[in-house]
N, C-alpha and C positions, 0 to 999 in steps of 0.2 A: 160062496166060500168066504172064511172071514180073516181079512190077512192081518197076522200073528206080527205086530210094528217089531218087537225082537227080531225077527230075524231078516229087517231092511237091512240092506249095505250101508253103512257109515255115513254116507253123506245124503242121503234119501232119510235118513233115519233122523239126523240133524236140521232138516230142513221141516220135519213133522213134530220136532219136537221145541222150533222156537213159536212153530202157530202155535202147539197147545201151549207155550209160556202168553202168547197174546191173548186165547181166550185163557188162560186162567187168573189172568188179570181183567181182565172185561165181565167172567163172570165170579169173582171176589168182590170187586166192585157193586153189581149188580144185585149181589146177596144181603152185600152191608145196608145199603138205600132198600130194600123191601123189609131188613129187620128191623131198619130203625123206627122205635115207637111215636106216635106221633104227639103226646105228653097233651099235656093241659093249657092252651091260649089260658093267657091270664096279663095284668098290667104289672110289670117290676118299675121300682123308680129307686130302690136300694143302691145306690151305688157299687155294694161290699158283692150283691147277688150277681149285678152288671158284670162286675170285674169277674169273676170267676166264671161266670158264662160265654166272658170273651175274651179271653186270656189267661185264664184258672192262677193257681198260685202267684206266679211273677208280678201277675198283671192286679191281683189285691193285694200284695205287699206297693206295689207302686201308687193304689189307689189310695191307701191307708197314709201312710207316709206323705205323701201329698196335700192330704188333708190333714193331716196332724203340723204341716209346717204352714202349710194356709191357717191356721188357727194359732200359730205362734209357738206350739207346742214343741219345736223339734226346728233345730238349724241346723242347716247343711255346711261344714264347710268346704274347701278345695282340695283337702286331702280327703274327701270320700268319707267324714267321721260327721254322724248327725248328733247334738248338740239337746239333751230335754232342759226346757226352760219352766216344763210346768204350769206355764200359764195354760190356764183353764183347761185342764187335765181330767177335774172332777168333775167337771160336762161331759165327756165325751162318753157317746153313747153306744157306740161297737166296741164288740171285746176284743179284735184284734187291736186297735187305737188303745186300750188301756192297758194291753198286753206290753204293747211297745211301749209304752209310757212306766212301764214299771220294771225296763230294764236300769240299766246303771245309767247314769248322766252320760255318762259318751261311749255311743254304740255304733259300730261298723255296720253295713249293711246286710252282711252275711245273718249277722244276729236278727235284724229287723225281719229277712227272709225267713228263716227258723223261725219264729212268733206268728209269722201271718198262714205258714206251713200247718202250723198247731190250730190255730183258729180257723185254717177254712175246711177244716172235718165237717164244721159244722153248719155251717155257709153251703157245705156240698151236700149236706141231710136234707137241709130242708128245702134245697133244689129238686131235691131225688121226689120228696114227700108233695111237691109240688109240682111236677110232671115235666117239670124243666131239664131234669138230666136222666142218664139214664141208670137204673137199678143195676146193681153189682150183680146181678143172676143174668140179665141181659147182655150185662158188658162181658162177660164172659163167654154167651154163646157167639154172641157177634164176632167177637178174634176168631172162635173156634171155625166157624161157619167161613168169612174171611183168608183164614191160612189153608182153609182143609185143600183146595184146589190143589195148590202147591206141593203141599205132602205127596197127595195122588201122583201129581207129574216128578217128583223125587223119586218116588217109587218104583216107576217108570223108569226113569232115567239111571237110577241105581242094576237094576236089574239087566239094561241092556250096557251097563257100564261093566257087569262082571261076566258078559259075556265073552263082550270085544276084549278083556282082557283075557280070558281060556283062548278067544282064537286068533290073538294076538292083532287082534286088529287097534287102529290109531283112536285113541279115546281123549287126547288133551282138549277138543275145541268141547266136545262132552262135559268134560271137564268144568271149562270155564264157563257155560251153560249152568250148568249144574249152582255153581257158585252162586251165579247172578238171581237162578231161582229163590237160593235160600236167604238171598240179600233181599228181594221182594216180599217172599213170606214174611219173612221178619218184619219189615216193614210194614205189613197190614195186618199185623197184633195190636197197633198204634190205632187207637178207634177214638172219634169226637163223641164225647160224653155227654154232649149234647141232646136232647129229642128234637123232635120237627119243631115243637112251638117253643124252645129255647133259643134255636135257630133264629127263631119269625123275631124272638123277644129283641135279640139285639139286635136285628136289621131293622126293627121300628122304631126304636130309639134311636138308632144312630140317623135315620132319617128323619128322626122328629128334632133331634137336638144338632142337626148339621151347624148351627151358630157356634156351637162350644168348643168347637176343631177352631176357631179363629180368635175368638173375641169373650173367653168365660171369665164368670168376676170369678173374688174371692171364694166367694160361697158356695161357687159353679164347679171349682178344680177339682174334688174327688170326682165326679160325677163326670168332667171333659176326659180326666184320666182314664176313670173305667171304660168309658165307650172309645175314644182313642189314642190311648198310649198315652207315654209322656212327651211326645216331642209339641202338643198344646203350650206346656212347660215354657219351650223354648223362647226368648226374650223375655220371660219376666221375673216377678225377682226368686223366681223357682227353678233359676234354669238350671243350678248344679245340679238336680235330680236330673235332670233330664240328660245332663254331659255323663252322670254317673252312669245312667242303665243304658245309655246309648253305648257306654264300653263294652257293656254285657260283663259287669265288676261282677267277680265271685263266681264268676261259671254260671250264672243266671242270666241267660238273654234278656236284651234290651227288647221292651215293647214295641209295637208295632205301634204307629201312629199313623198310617196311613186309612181313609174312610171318609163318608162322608158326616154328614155331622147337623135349636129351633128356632123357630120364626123371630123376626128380629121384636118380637112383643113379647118376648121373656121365654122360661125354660123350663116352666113352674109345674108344666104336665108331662113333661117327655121321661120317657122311660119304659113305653110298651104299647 
């Protein structure tokens, strides 16, 4: 005989239905990691590809910027307003870097975020085209795949929720069940864009370049930024970036720096 969970008593009913909230999280999970593609091993040493692989927009507008003030192109001052000086502007060879160079002489960071927003469309194409991230047809089944669990157990839950109310039974703990489901679901519409070897890309580079979390020149700062945040930044003479997105200014989280981080004989291969 096959028993009909609608018509458990209240609290037997409640106790069946946070196990299936645990497996429908175990196998959400479960679904994501077998659909994720496993893309194309390849060497990145791009800084602008770094950044967006490991931190997607925030973390190339921080890379960007970084590098446009290591090059003198851009000062920060204490009120959060970066500063174009132009010097050697017509070098620079990312189009987010001449995007921001061709706002107005004094730009808040919100603006510099908007510019690097616009420029990593493309940053993110040719991640896609290079097996690094995943295709917008994938990234779509994955949520799908991802929330569908949940739905199911709404469905579920909805239906014995209009029961207990015909037979007046107590439905508040249902209730807030219910809630917590859809706070979940939601939450795993949220998918790393990432493939398997986009993955691999930034854990061998941040293993290859663990120097540049301590000790990066001039030349080194987009490239320490992209792989660890801006708190690198911190003590030098680049540190207002680093006080500014540590605020998380503008509704834009401040980067993660925390990771590991190349050999003390330079830095000249790391990146994949």
């Amino acid at each position: 005989m096959i028993l009909n969970p609608l018509v458990l008593p209240p609290q037997p009913f409640l106790w069946l239905y946070v196990l299936l909230l645990g497996a429908s999280w175990l196998l959400s999970h479960y679904a994501g990691r077998r659909l994720r593609p496993d893309g194309v091993r390849r060497t990145v040493s791009d800084p602008d590809s770094l950044a967006m692989l490991n931190g997607g927009v925030a973390r190339l507008a921080d890379t960007a910027v970084a590098r446009l003030m290591a090059a003198g192109v851009l000062v920060a001052d204490k009120g959060g307003r970066f500063w174009r000086t132009d010097r050697g502007a017509a070098l620079l060879a990312s189009p987010v870097d001449r995007a921001m160079v061709a706002l107005p002489a004094t730009a808040q960071w919100r603006q510099l975020c908007k510019v690097a927003k616009a420029g990593a469309a493309g940053v993110h194409r040719q991640l896609q085209r290079d097996g690094l991230m995943i295709d917008d047809d994938m990234l779509r089944q994955m949520r799908l795949v991802q929330v569908l669990p949940f739905v199911a157990l709404l469905m579920l839950g909805t239906a014995r929720l209009l029961r207990g109310i015909m037979l007046d039974h107590p439905v508040g703990y249902l209730m807030v069940l219910m809630i917590v489901t859809v706070v979940i679901g939601v939450s795993r519409l949220s998918v790393d864009r990432r493939t398997r070897a986009g993955m691999a890309v930034v854990g061998e580079a941040r293993d290859a370049c663990h120097r540049l979390r301590l000790a990066p020149t001039q030349q080194e700062m987009a490239l320490a930024v992209a792989l660890f945040g801006t708190g690198v930044l911190a003590g030098s003479a680049y540190e207002a970036l680093h006080r500014l997105r540590a605020g998380g200014s503008d509704g834009v989280g401040s980067s993660s720096s925390d990771g590991s981080g190349c050999g003390s004989g330079g830095c000249g291969g790391c990146g994949g």
